[in-house]
C-alpha positions in Angstrom: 6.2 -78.1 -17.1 6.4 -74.3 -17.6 5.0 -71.8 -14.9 4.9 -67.8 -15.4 6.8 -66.4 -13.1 8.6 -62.9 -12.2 6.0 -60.6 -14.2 2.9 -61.7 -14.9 0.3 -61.4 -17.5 -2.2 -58.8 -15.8 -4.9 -57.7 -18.6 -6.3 -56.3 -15.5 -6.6 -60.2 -14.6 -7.3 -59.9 -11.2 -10.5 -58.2 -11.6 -12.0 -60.3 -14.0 -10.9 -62.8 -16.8 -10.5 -61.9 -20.8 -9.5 -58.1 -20.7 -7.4 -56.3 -20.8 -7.1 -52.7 -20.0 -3.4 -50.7 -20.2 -2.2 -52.0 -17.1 -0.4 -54.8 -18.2 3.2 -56.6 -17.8 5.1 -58.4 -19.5 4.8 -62.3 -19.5 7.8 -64.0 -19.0 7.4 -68.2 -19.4 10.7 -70.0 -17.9 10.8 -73.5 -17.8 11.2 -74.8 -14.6 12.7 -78.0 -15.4 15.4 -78.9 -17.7 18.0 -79.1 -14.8 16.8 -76.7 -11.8 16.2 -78.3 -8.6 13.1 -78.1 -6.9 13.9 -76.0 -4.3 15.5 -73.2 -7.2 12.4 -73.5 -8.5 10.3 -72.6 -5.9 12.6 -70.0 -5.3 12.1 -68.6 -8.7 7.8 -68.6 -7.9 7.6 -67.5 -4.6 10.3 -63.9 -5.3 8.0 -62.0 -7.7 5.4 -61.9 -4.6 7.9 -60.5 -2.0 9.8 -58.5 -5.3 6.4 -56.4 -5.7 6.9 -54.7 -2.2 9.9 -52.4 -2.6 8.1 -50.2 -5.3 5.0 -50.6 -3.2 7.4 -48.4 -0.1 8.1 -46.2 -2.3 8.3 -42.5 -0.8 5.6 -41.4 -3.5 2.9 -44.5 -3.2 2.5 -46.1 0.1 4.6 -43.7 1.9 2.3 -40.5 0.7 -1.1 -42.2 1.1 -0.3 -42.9 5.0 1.6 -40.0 6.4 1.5 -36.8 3.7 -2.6 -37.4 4.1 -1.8 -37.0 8.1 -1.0 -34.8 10.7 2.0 -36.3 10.2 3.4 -34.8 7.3 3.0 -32.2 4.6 4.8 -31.9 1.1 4.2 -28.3 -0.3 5.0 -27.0 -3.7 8.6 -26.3 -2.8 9.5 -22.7 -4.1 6.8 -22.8 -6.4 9.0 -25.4 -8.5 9.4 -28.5 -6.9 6.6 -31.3 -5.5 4.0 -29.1 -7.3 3.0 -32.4 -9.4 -0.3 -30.9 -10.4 -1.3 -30.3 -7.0 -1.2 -34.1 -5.8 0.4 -34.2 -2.4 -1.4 -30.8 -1.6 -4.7 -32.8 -2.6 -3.7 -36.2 -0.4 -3.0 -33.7 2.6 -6.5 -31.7 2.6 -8.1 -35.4 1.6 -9.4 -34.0 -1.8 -7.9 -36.5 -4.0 -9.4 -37.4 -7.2 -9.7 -41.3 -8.5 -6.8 -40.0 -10.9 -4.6 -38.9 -8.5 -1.0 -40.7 -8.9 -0.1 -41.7 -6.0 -3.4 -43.4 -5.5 -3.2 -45.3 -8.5 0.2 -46.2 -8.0 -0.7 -47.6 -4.8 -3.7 -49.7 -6.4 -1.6 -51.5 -9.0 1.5 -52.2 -6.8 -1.0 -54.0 -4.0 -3.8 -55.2 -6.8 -2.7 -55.4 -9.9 1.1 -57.0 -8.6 0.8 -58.1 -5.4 -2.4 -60.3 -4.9 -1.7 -61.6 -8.7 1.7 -62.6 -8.2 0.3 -64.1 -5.0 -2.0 -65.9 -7.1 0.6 -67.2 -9.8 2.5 -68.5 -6.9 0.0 -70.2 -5.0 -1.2 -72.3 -8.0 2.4 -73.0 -9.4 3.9 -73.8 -6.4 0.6 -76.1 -5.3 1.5 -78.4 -8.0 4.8 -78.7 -7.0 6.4 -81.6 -4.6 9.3 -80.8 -1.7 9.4 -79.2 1.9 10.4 -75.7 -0.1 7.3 -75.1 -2.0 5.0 -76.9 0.6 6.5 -73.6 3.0 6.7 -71.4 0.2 2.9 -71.8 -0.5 1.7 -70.8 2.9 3.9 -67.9 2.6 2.0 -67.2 -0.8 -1.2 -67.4 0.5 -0.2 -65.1 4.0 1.2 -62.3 1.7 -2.0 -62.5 -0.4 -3.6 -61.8 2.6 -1.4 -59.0 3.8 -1.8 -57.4 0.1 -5.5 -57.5 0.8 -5.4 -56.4 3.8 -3.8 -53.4 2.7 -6.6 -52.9 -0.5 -8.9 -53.4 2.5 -7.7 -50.3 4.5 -6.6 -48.1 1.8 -9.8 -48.7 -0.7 -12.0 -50.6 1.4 -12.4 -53.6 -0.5 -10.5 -57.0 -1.5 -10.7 -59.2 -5.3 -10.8 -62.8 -4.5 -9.9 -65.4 -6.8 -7.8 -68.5 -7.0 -7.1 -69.0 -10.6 -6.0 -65.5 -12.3 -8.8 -67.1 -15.3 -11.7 -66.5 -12.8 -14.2 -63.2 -12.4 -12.4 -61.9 -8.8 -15.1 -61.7 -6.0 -15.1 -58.3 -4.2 -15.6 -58.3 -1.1 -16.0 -55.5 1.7 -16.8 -54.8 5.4 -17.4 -58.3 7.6 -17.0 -60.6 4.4 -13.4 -59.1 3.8 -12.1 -59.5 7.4 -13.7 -62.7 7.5 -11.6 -64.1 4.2 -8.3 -62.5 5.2 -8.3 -64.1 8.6 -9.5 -67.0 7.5 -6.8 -67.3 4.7 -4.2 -66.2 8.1 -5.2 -68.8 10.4 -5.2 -71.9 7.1 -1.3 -71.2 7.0 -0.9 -70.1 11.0 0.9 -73.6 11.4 2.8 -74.3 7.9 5.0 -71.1 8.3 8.8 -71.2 9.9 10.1 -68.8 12.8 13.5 -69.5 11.5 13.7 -67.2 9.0 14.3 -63.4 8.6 12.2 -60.4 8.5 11.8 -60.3 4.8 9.5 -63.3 5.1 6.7 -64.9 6.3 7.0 -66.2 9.6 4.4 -67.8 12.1 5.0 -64.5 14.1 4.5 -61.8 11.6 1.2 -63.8 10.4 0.2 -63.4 14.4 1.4 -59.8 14.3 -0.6 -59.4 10.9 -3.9 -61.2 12.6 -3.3 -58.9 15.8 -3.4 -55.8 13.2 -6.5 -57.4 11.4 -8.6 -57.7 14.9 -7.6 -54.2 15.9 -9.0 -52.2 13.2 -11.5 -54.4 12.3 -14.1 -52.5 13.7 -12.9 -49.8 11.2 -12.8 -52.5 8.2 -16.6 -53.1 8.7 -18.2 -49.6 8.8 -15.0 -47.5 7.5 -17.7 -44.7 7.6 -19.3 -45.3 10.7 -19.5 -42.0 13.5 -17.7 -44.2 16.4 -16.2 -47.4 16.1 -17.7 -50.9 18.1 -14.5 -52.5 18.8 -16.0 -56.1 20.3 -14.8 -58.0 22.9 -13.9 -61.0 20.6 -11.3 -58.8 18.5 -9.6 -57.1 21.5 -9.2 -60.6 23.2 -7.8 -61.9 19.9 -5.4 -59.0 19.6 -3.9 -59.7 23.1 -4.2 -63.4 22.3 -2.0 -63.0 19.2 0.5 -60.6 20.9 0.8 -62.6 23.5 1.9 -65.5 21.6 4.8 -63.3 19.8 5.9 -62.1 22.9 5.8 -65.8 24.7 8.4 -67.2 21.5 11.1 -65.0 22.9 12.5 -64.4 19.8 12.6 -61.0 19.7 14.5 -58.2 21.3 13.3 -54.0 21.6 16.7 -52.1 20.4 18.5 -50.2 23.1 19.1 -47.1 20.8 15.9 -46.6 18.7 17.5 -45.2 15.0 19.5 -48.4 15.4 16.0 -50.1 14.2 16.3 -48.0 11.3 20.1 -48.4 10.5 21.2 -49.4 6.6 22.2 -52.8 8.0 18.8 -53.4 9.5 18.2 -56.9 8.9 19.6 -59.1 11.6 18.3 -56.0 14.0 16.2 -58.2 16.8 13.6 -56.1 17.1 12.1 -56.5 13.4 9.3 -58.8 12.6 8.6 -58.2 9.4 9.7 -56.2 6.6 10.3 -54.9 3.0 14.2 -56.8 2.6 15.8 -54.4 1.0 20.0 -55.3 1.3 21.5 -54.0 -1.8 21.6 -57.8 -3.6 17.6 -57.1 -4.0 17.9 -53.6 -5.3 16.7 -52.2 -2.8 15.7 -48.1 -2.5 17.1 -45.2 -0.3 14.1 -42.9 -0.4 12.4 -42.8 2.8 15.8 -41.3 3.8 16.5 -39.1 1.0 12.5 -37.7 0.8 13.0 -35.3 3.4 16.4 -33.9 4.0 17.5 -30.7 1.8 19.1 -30.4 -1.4 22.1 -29.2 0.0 22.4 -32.3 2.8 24.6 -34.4 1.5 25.7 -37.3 4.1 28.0 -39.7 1.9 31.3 -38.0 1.5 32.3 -40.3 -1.4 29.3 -39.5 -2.8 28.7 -35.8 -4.3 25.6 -36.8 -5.9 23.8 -38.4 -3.2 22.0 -35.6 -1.6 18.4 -34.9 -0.4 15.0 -33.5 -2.0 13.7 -31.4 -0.3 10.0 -33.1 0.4 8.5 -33.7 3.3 8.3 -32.0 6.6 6.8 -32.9 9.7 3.3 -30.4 10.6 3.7 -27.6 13.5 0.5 -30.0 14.9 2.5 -32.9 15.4 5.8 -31.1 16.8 3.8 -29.6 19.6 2.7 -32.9 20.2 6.3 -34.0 21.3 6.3 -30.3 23.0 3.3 -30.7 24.7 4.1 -33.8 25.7 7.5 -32.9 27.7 6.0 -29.7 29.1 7.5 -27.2 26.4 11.0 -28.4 27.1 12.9 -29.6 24.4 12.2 -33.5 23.1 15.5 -33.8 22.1 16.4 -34.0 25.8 13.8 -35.8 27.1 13.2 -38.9 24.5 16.0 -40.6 22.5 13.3 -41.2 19.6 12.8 -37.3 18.8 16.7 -36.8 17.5 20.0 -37.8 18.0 22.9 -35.8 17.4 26.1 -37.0 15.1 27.7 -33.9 14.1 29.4 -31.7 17.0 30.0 -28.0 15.6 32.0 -26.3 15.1 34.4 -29.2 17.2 34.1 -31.2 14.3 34.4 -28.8 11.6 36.7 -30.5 9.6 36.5 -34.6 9.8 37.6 -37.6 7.6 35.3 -39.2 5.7 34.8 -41.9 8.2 33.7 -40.3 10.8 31.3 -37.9 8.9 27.8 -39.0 9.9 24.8 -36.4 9.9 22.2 -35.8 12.4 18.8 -38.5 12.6 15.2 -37.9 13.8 13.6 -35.0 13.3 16.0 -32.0 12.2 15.1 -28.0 13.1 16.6 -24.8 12.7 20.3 -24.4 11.5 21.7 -27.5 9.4 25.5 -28.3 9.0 27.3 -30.4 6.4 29.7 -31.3 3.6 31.1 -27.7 2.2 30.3 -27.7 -1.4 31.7 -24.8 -3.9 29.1 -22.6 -6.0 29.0 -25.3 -8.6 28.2 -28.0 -6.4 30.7 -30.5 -6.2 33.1 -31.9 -5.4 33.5 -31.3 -1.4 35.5 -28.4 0.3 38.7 -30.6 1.4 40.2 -28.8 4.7 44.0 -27.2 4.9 45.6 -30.1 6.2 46.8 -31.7 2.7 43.1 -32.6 1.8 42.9 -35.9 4.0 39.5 -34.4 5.7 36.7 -32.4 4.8 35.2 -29.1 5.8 32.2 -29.6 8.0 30.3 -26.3 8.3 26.9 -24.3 8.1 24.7 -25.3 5.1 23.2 -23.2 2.6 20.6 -23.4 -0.4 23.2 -23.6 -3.2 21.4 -26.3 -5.3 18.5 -24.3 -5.4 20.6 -21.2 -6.7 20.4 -19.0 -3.3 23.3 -19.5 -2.3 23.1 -16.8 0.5 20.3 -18.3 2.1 21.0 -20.8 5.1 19.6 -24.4 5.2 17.5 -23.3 8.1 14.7 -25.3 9.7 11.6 -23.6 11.0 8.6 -25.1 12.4 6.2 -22.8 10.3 5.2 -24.3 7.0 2.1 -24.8 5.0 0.8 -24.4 1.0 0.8 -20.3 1.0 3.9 -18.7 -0.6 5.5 -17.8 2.7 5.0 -21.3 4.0 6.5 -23.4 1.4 10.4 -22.3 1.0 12.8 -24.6 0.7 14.0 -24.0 5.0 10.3 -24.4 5.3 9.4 -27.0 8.4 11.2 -29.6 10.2 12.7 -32.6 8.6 12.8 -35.8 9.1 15.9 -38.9 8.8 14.8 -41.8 10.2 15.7 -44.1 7.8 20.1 -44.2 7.5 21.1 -42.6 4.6 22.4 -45.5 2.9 26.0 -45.8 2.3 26.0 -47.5 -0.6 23.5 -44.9 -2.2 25.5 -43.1 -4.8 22.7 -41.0 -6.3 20.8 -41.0 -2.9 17.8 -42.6 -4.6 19.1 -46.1 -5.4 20.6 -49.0 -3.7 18.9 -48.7 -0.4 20.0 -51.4 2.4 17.6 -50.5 5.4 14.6 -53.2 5.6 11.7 -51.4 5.8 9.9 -52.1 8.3 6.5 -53.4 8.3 6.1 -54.7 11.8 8.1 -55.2 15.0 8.1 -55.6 18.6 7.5 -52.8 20.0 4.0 -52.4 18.1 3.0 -55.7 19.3 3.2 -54.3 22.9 1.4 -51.1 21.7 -1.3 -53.3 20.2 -1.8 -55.3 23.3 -2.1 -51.9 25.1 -4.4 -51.1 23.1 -6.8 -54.2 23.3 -6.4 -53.5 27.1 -7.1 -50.5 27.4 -10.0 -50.4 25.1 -11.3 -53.4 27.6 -11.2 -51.0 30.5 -7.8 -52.3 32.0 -5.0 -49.2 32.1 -3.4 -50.4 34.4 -2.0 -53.5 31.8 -2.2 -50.9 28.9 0.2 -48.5 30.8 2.8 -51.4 31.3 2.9 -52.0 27.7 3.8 -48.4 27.0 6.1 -48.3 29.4 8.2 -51.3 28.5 8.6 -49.7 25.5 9.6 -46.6 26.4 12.1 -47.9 28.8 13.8 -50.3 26.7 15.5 -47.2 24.9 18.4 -47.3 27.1 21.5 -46.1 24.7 20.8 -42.7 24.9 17.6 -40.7 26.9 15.4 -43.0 28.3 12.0 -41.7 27.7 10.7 -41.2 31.3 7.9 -43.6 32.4 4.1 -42.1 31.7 1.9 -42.0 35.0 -1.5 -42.8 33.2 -3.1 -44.1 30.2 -5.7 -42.8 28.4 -6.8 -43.0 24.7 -5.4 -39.8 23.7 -2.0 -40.7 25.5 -1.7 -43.7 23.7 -2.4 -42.1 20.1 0.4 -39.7 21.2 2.5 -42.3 21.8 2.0 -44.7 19.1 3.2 -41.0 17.0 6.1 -41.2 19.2 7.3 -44.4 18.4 6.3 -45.1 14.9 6.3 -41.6 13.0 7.3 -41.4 9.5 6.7 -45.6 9.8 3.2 -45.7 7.3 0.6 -46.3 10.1 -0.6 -42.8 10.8 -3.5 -42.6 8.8 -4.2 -45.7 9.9 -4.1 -45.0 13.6 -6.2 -41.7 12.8 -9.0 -43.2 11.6 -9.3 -45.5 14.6 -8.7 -43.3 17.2 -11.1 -41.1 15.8 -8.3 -38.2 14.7 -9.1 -38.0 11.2 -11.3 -36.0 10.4 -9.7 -33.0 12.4 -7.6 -30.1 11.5 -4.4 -29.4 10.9 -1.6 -27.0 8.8 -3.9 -26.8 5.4 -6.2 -29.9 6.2 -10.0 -28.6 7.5 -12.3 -31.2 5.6 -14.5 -33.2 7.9 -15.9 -36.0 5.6 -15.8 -39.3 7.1 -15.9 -40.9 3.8 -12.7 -39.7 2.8 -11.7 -42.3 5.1 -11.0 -44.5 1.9 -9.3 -43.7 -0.9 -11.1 -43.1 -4.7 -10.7 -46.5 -6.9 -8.8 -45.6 -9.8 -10.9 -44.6 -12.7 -8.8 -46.8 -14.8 -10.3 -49.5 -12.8 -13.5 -48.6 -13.3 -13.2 -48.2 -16.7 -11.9 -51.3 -17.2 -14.3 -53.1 -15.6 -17.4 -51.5 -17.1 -18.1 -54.4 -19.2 -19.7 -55.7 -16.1 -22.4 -53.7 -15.1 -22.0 -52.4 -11.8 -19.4 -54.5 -10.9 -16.7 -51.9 -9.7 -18.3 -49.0 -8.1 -16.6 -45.6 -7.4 -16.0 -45.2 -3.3 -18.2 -42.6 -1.5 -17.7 -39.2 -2.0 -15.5 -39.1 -5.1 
């Protein structure tokens, strides 16, 4: 017997059977007999499905889509050089993309056109198969087809449904969509193990995933509607399914916060589910490098390894924190907003070891690895060249050499507002140390869901149900369980708005922004360069590739509000 496995034959298959557009991989047959055990061949089936999320988390796909389109984040065209990329992070952030943008695209064929077909290849190849492995290995199949459409459901508003790759895919939106991708949750509820880690399927990321389904389901059913009807059903559900994730007592919150975030993430107790990335899968270091500046360089073996100068986060969402704490400084009232490494000039010259940079969110004056005019190798300090010089940072890979590495809060799209020192950064994500170009070989996990959003979902059901009281205990176990540090003091009321502010808190820079915007009714606000007020760019434009491709079938695939 022969199965295709690893890369699959697309010919835009998941849309519709017998052609093919350009979007196709190559089709790898391996026989999955002639000496491999059952269980190595499962294994072989079921990896293309999870091996289609990394390049999914990429900074520029996923990443862009949830937090640049935000109030969150905001990528200008660096020094009128760099990020300019035809104007598509400037589009995403004023929500004027176009169905050729590349980011969405890239988006569409990692979650389409990889993840719910490889999900599809594995279901049918592994439901011919005998053993306990692929028995388990299906129902993981079929939840992470339902997470992959889960995601097409939020990001384009629709989901393909087939079960044999040589089918015409159903689409389906609004009730029918939520209804299939619960209904494909709850089938394998009971058939999935808890004793596994966070890079798989597990009976308590599917509830975390059917907790997540239920809350913005009201959203999934009239994406475009003025004010969401959140019913009584969903929020009970949500709490329902929290509940049970909280009852297994498997999971712990993390004392110190960035420890969540660490390279060496995966045995952290706190993570439910997420992207495996420990260097054996090839994992990628770019939520960590996105932001930081061409001159940070935080691996002292590696001279390469340094930042990109991308992302900052918006003056809108720093006062936020600022507001939050009264104008006093975050940094000493919440252990999530920043924590310090690098004590200068104390620790102006350090061995290797001990060299760590700052994490969080990163303002004014930066400090780091001396580097000569050229740009490499390290400034070694007077002692015999055992340690390094640790001092202030300036813009030396960008040839301005003069000019310090300087955070302000100001930044925006106009030529004063984009500068390389232009808005505060963000490390949340460890640099990793393995990463010696600072792009590759990533070992953090990224996360996809963990405890501490289960409690902020069940305070949300709550307090959308009219009970605050319950909702505020939520937020506040969280907020207290950071203990290593500065415990966040305990909030006195909940409201809505307090609890948007606070799921920013404790999940920026994490891919659920836009997300939470849209439910909370934030979107369509204002913000650094972003005025439009369109509900409908809620959604994202289908890629006209997809459209094109499909036109054989007359109105079949039609082109999202708006665009």
């Amino acid at each position: 017997m022969k199965k295709k496995i690893l890369l699959l034959s697309l010919c835009f298959s998941i849309l519709f059977a017998n052609s093919c557009t350009d979007l196709e991989e190559e089709v790898l047959d391996e026989s999955l007999t002639g000496g491999a055990s059952p269980e190595a061949a499962a294994d072989g089936i079921i990896a293309p499905v999870y091996a289609a999320m990394p390049e999914l988390f990429l900074h520029t796909r996923y990443f862009a889509l949830q937090e640049i389109t935000t109030d969150e984040a905001i990528l200008p065209f660096r020094g009128g050089k760099d990020w300019g990329d035809n104007n598509i992070y400037i589009d995403l952030h004023r929500h004027n993309p176009t169905s050729q943008n590349v980011p969405v695209n890239d988006a569409w064929r990692s979650i389409i056109i990889q993840g719910v077909t490889r999900s599809v290849t594995a279901i049918n190849a592994l439901a011919e198969m005998e053993g306990d492995a692929a028995k388990l290995y299906w129902a993981e199949a079929k939840a992470m087809r339902a997470y992959y459409s889960m995601l097409s459901l939020d990001l384009f508003g629709l989901i393909f449904v087939k079960d044999n790759l040589s089918e015409t895919s159903t689409i389906m939106r609004g009730n029918d969509a939520v209804e299939y991708i619960k209904a494909e949750l709850l089938e394998i509820e009971s058939q999935v193990s808890n004793n596994v880690g966070p890079g798989r399927i597990t009976q308590a990321a599917v509830w975390g995933l059917l907790a997540r389904l239920h809350l913005n389901a009201a959203v999934y059913r009239d994406p475009y509607a003025d004010s969401f009807s959140f019913s009584t059903e969903d929020l009970d559900k949500v709490i329902e399914y929290c509940d049970k994730v909280v009852a297994l007592g498997q999971y712990q919150f993390s004392p110190e916060y960035f420890e969540i975030f660490d390279d060496e993430n995966h045995t952290n107790k706190e993570l439910i589910f997420a992207v495996d990335q420990r260097s054996d899968l090839n994992g990628h270091n770019r939520l960590a490098y996105f932001s930081l500046s061409g001159d940070q360089f935080p691996l002292p073996e590696f001279p390469k390894a340094n930042g990109t100068d991308g992302p900052a986060i918006t003056p809108d969402f720093y006062h936020s924190w600022t507001d939050a704490y009264g104008g006093e400084d975050p940094a000493t009232k919440d252990s999530r907003f920043y924590k310090k490494n690098l004590n200068i000039p104390a620790d102006s010259c350090m061995t290797g070891a001990s060299f760590e940079i700052d994490r969080g969110i990163l303002r004014g004056q930066q400090y780091g690895l001396q580097t000569p005019a050229n740009g490499t190798p390290f400034t070694r300090c007077g002692d015999g060249g055992a340690n390094y010089k640790v001092g202030k940072l300036f813009n030396r890979t960008r040839g301005l050499a003069s000019v310090p590495v300087n955070f302000t809060e100001f930044v925006n799209f106009t030529e004063a507002g984009r500068g390389y020192s232009n808005g505060y950064r963000v490390l949340k994500y460890e640099f990793s140390k393995k990463s010696d170009t600072g792009r590759n070989k990533g070992d953090a996990d990224i996360i996809i869901l963990r405890l501490a959003d289960i409690y902020m979902m069940r305070a949300e059901a709550k307090l959308r149900k009219g009970n605050a009281a319950d909702a505020l205990t939520d937020v506040n176990t969280v907020r207290a369980s950071r203990t290593a540090r500065i415990t966040p003091p305990a909030l006195g009321e909940m409201t809505l708005d307090i609890l948007f502010r606070e799921r920013g808190f404790e999940f920026y820079w994490e891919m659920q922004r836009r997300t939470d915007m849209i439910r909370f009714g934030k979107y369509e606000g204002s913000w650094t360069e972003k005025t439009d007020t369109d509900k409908r760019k809620r959604l994202f434009p289908i890629p006209q590739s997809a459209i094109d491709g499909a036109s054989e079938i007359p109105g079949y695939l039609v082109q999202n509000a708006s665009y």
